[in-house]
C-alpha positions as CSV (number, residue, x, y, z in Angstrom):
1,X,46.7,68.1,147.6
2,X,46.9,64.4,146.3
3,X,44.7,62.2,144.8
4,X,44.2,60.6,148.6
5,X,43.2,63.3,150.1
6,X,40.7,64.6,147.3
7,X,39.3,61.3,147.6
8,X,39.5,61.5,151.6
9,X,37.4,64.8,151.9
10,X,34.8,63.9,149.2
11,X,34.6,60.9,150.8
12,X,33.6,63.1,154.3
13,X,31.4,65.5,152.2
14,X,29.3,62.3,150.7
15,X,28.6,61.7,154.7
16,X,28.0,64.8,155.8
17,X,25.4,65.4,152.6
18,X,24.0,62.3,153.0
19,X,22.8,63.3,156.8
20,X,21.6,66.2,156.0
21,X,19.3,64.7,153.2
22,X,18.5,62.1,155.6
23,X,17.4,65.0,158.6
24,X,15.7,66.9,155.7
25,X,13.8,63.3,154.9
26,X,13.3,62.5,158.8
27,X,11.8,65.9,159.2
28,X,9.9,66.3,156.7
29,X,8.1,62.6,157.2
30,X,7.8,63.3,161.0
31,X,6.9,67.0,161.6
32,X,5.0,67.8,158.0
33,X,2.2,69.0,159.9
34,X,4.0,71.7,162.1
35,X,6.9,72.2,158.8
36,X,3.4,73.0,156.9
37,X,2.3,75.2,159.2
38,X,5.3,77.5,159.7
39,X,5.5,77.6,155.7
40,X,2.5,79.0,155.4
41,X,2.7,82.0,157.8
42,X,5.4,82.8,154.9
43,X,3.6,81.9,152.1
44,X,0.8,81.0,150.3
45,X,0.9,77.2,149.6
46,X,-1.6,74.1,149.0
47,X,-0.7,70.8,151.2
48,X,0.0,69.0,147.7
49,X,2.3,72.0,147.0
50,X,4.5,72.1,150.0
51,X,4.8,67.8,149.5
52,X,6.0,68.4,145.9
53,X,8.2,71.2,146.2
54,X,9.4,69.1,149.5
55,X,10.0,66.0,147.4
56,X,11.7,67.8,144.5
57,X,13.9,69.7,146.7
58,X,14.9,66.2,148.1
59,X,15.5,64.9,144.7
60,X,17.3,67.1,143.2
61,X,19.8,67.4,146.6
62,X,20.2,63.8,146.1
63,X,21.5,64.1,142.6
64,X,24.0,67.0,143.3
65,X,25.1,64.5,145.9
66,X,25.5,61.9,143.6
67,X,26.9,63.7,140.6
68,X,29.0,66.2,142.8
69,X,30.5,64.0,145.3
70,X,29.7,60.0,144.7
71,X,31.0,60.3,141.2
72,X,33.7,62.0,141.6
73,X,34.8,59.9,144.8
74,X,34.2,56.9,142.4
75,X,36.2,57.6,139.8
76,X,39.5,58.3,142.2
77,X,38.7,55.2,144.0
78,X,38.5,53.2,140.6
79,X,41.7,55.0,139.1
80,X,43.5,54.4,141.9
């Protein structure tokens, strides 16, 4: 596999991981109410809780994304 297509499928990944943190965003802002709800049949959590384990979870996605694909990606696009 060459440096073109490395650069190729992370480039695909960085989409694909970008819409699901986007959907996970888009749901979270539009549906919180019902998302709330159907966490807490499962377990026992606060309102300000479920927001920041919601908005951590979201954070830290972002980063992988960034240190796990955009960097990467960045680096063969510069070297190359």
């Amino acid at each position: 596999m060459g440096i073109n297509e490395v650069r190729h499928a992370l480039a695909w990944c960085i989409g694909i991981n970008y819409a699901l943190l986007l959907t996970w965003v888009g749901v979270f802002f539009y549906a919180h109410d019902g998302l709330y709800r159907l966490h807490t049949r499962w377990f026992k959590l606060s309102p300000e809780t479920f927001d920041v384990l919601n908005y951590a979870g979201i954070a830290i996605y972002k980063l992988g994304i960034i240190l796990f694909n955009l960097v990467p990606w960045a680096a063969l696009y510069i070297s190359s």
